[in-house]
FIKOLZA-1660 file (N, C-alpha, C; in steps of 0.1 Angstrom, whole numbers, plus 5000, padded with zeros to 4 digits):
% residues 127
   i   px   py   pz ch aa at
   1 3183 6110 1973  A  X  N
   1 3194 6118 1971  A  X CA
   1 3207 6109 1971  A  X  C
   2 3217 6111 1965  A  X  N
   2 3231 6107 1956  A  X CA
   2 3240 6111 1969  A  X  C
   3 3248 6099 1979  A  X  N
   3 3260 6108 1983  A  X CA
   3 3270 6103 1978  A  X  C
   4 3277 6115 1976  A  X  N
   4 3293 6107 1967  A  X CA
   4 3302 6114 1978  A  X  C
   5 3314 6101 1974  A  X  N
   5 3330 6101 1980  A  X CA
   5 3333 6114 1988  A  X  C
   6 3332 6122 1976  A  X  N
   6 3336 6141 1972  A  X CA
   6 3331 6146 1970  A  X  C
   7 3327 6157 1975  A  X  N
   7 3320 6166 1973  A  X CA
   7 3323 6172 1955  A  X  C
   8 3333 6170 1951  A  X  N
   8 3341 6176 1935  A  X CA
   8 3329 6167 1927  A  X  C
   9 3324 6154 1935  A  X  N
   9 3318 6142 1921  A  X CA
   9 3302 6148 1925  A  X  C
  10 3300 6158 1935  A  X  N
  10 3283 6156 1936  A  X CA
  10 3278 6168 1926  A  X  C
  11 3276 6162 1913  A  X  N
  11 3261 6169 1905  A  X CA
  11 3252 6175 1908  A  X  C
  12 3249 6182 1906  A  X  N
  12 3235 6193 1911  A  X CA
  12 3230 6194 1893  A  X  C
  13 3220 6190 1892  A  X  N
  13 3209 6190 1880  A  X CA
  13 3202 6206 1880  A  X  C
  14 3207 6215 1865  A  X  N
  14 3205 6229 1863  A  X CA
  14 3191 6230 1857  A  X  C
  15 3185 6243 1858  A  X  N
  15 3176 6249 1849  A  X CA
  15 3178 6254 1836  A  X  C
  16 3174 6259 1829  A  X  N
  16 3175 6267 1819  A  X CA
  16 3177 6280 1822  A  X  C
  17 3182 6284 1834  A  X  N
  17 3186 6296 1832  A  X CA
  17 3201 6294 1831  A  X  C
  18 3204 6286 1838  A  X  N
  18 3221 6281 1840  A  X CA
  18 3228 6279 1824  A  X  C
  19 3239 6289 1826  A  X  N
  19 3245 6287 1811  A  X CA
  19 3260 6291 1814  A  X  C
  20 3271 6292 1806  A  X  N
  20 3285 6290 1806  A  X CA
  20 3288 6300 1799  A  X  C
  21 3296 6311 1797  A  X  N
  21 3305 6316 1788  A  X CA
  21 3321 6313 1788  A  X  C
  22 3327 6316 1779  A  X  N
  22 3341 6310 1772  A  X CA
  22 3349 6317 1763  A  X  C
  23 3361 6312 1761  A  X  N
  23 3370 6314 1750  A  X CA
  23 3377 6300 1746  A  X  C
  24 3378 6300 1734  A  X  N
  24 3385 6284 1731  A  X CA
  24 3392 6292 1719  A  X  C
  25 3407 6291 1719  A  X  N
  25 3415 6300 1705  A  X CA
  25 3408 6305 1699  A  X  C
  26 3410 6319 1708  A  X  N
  26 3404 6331 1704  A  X CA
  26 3390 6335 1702  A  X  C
  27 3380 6321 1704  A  X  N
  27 3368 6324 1699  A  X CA
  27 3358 6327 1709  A  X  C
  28 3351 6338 1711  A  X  N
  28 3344 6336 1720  A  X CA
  28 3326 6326 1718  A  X  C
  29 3323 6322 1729  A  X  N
  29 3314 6310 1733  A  X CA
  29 3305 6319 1743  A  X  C
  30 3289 6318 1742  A  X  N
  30 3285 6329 1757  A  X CA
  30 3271 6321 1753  A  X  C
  31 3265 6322 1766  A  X  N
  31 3253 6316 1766  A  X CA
  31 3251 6299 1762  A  X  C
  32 3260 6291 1771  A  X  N
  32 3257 6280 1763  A  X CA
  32 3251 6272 1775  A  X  C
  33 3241 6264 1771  A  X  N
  33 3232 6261 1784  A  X CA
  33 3246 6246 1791  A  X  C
  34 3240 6249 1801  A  X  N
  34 3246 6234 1809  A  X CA
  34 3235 6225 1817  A  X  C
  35 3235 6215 1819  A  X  N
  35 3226 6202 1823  A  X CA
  35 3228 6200 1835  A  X  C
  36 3240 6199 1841  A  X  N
  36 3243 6197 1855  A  X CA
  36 3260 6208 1860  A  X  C
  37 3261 6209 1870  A  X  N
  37 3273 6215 1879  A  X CA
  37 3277 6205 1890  A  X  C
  38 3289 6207 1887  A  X  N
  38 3295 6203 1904  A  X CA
  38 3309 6217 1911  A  X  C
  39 3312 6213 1916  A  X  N
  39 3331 6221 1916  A  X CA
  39 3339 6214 1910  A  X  C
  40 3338 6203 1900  A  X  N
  40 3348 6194 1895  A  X CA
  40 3344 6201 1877  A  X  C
  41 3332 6205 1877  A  X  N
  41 3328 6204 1864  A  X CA
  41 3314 6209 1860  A  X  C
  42 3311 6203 1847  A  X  N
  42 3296 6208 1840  A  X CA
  42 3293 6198 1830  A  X  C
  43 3283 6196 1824  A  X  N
  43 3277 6192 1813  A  X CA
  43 3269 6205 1804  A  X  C
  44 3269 6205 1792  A  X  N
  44 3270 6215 1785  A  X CA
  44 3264 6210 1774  A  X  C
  45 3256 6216 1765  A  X  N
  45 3246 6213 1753  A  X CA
  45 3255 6226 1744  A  X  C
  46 3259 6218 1726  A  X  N
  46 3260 6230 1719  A  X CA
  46 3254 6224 1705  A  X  C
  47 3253 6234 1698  A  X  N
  47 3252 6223 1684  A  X CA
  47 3262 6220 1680  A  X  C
  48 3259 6210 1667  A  X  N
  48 3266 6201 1665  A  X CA
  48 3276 6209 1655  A  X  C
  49 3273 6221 1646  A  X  N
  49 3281 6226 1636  A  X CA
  49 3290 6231 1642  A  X  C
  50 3290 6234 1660  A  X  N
  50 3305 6243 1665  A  X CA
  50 3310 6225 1672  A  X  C
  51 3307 6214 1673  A  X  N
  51 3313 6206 1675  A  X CA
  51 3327 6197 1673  A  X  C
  52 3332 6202 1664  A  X  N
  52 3342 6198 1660  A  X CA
  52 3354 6211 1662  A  X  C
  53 3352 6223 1672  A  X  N
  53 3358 6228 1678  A  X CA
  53 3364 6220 1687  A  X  C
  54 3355 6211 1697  A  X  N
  54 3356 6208 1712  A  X CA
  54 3362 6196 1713  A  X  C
  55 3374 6192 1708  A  X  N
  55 3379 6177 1708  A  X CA
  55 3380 6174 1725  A  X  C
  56 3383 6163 1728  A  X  N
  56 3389 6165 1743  A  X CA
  56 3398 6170 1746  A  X  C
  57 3403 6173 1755  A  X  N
  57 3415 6182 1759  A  X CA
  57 3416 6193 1750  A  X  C
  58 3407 6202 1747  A  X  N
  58 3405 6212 1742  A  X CA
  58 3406 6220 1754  A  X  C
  59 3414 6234 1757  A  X  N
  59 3408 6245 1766  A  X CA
  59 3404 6252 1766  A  X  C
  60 3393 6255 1775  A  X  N
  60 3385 6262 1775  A  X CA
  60 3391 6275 1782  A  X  C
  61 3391 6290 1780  A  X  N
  61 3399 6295 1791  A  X CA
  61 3387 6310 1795  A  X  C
  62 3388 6315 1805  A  X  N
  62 3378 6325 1811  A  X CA
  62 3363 6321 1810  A  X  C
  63 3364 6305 1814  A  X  N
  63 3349 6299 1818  A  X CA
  63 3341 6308 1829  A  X  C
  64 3331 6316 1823  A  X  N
  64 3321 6322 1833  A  X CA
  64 3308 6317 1838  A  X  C
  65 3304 6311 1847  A  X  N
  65 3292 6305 1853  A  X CA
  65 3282 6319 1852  A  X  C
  66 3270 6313 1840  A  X  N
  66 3260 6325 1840  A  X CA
  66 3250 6326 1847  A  X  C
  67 3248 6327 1860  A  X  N
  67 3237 6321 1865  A  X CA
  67 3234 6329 1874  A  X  C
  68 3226 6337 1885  A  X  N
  68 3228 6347 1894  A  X CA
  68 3236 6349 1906  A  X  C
  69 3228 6331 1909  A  X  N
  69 3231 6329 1925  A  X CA
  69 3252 6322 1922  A  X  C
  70 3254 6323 1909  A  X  N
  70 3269 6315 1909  A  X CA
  70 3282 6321 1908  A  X  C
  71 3294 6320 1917  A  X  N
  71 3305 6328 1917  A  X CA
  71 3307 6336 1900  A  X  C
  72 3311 6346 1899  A  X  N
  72 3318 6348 1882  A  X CA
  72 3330 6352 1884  A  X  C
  73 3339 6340 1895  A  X  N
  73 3350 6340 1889  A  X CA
  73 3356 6334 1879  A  X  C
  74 3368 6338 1868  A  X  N
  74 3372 6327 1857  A  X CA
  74 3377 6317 1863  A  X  C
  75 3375 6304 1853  A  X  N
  75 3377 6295 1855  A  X CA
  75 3381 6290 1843  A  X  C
  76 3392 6280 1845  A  X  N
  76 3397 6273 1830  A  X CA
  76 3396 6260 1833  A  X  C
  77 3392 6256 1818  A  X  N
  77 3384 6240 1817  A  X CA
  77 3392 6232 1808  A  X  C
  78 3386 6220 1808  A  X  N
  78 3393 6215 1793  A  X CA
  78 3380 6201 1793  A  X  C
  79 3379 6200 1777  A  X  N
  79 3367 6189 1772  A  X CA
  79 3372 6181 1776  A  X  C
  80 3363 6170 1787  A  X  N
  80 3369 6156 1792  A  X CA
  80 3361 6143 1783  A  X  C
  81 3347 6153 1775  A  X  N
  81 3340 6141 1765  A  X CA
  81 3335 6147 1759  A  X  C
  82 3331 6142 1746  A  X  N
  82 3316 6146 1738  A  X CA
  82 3306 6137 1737  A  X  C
  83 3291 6136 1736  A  X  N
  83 3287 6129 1736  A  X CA
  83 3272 6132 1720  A  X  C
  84 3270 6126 1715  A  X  N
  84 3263 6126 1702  A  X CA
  84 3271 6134 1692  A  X  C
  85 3284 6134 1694  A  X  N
  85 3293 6142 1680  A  X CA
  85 3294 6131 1665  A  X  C
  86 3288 6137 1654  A  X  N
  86 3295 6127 1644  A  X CA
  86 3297 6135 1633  A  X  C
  87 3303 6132 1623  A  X  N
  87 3307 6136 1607  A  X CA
  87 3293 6141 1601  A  X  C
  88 3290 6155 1597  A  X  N
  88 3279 6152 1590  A  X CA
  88 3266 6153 1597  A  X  C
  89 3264 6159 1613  A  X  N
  89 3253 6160 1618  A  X CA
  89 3249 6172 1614  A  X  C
  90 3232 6174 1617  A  X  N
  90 3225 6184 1614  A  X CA
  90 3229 6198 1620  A  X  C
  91 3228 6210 1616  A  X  N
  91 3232 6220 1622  A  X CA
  91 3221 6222 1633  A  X  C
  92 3210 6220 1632  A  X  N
  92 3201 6218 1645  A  X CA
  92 3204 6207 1657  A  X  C
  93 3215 6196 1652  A  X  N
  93 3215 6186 1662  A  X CA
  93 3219 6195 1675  A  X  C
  94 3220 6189 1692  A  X  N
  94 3226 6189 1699  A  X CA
  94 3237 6183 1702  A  X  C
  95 3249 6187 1706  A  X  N
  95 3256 6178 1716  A  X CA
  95 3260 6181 1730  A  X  C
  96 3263 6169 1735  A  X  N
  96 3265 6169 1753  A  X CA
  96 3283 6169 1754  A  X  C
  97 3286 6177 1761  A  X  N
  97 3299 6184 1764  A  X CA
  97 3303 6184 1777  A  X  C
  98 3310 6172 1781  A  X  N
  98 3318 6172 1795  A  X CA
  98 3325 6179 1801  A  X  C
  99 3325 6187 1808  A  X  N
  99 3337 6193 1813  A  X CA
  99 3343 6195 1826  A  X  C
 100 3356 6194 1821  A  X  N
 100 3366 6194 1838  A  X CA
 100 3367 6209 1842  A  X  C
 101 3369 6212 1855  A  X  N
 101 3373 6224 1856  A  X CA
 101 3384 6222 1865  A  X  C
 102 3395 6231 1856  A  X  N
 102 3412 6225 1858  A  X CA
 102 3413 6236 1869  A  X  C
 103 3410 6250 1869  A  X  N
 103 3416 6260 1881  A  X CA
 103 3408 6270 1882  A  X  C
 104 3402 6271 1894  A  X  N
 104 3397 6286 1898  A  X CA
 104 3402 6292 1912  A  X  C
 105 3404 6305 1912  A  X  N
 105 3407 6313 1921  A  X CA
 105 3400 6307 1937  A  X  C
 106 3408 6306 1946  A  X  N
 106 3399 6303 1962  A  X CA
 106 3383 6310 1959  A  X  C
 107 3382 6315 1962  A  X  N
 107 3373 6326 1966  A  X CA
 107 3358 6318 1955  A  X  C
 108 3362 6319 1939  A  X  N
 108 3356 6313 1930  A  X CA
 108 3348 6294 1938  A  X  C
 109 3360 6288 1942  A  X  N
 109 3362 6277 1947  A  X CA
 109 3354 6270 1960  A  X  C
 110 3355 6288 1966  A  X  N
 110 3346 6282 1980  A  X CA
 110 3327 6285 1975  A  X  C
 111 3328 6296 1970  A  X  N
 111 3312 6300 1964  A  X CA
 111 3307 6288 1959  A  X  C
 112 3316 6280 1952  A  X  N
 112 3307 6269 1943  A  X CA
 112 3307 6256 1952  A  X  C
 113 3316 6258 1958  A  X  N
 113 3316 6241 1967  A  X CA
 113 3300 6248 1977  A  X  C
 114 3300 6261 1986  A  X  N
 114 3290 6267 1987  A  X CA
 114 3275 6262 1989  A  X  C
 115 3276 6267 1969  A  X  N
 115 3261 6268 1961  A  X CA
 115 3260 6252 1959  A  X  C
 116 3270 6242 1959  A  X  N
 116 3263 6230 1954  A  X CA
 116 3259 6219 1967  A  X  C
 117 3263 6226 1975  A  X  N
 117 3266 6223 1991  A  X CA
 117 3250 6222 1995  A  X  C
 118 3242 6237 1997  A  X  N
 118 3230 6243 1994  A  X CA
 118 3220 6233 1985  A  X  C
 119 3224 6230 1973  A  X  N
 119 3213 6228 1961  A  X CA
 119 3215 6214 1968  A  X  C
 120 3225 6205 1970  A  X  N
 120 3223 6197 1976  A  X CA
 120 3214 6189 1985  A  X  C
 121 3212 6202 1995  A  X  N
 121 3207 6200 2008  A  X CA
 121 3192 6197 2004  A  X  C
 122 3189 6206 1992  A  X  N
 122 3175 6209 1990  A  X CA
 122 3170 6192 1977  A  X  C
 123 3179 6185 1973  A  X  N
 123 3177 6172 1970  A  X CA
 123 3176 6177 1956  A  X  C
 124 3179 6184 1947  A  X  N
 124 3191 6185 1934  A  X CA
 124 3198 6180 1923  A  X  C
 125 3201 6166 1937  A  X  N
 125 3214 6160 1929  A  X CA
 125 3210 6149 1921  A  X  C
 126 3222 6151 1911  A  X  N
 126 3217 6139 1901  A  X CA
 126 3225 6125 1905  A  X  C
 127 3221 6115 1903  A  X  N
 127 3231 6104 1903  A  X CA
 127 3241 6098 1893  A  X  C
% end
C-alpha cells in the first residue's frame, strides 16, 4: 500500500462499474469509464474522436460520480492532461483523461474523502 502526503493525492484503482457523467459547452458526456479516484480527481478513458473536445483547462461542469457506493453530488472539473491524444487517431482508439476536481459541495467532499478513506483501508490504492 501507497501512503501519500494528502489524503487529495491518494488514488484508489476503479472497476468497470465506476464511470463519470458531465457537461463540457453544452454537451452532454455520461457513462465514461474512469481508472482511478481520489478527492483531488479521476482518470478517465474516452475515445479518441470526442478527444479534441478536452484540451486542458477545459471545464467540465455537473461532474456526476456513477458508481453506487459514490456521493452524486455535482462537481466541477477541468482537464489537467491527456494522454494518447493525436491528429488523425482511430475512432476506436482510447484516451486517458486527467482530471482535477476544482469544487464540490461539503457534504459531496466528506462522502468521497469517506469512500477513498475505506477503499484505502482495504489496500486499493494505486501508486
Amino acid at each position: 500500500m501507497t501512503s501519500h502526503a494528502h489524503p487529495r493525492d491518494t488514488r484508489v484503482i476503479t472497476g468497470p462499474e465506476f464511470a463519470i457523467s458531465f457537461t463540457l459547452n453544452g454537451h452532454d458526456f455520461r457513462d465514461i469509464r474512469i481508472m482511478n479516484l481520489s478527492v483531488g480527481g479521476c482518470f478517465a478513458l474516452l475515445g479518441a474522436h470526442t478527444a479534441r473536445f478536452f484540451l486542458p483547462g477545459a471545464t467540465l461542469d455537473g461532474l456526476v460520480l456513477l458508481a453506487p457506493e459514490l456521493p452524486k453530488g455535482p462537481i466541477i472539473a477541468t482537464v489537467a492532461y491527456l494522454l494518447g491524444y493525436f491528429a488523425g487517431a482511430e475512432a476506436t482508439d482510447q484516451v486517458g483523461m486527467g482530471l482535477q476536481f476544482l469544487s464540490m459541495d461539503a457534504a459531496t467532499r466528506q462522502a468521497l474523502e469517506a469512500w477513498v478513506e475505506k477503499a484505502t483501508a482495504s489496500g486499493e490504492v494505486a501508486d
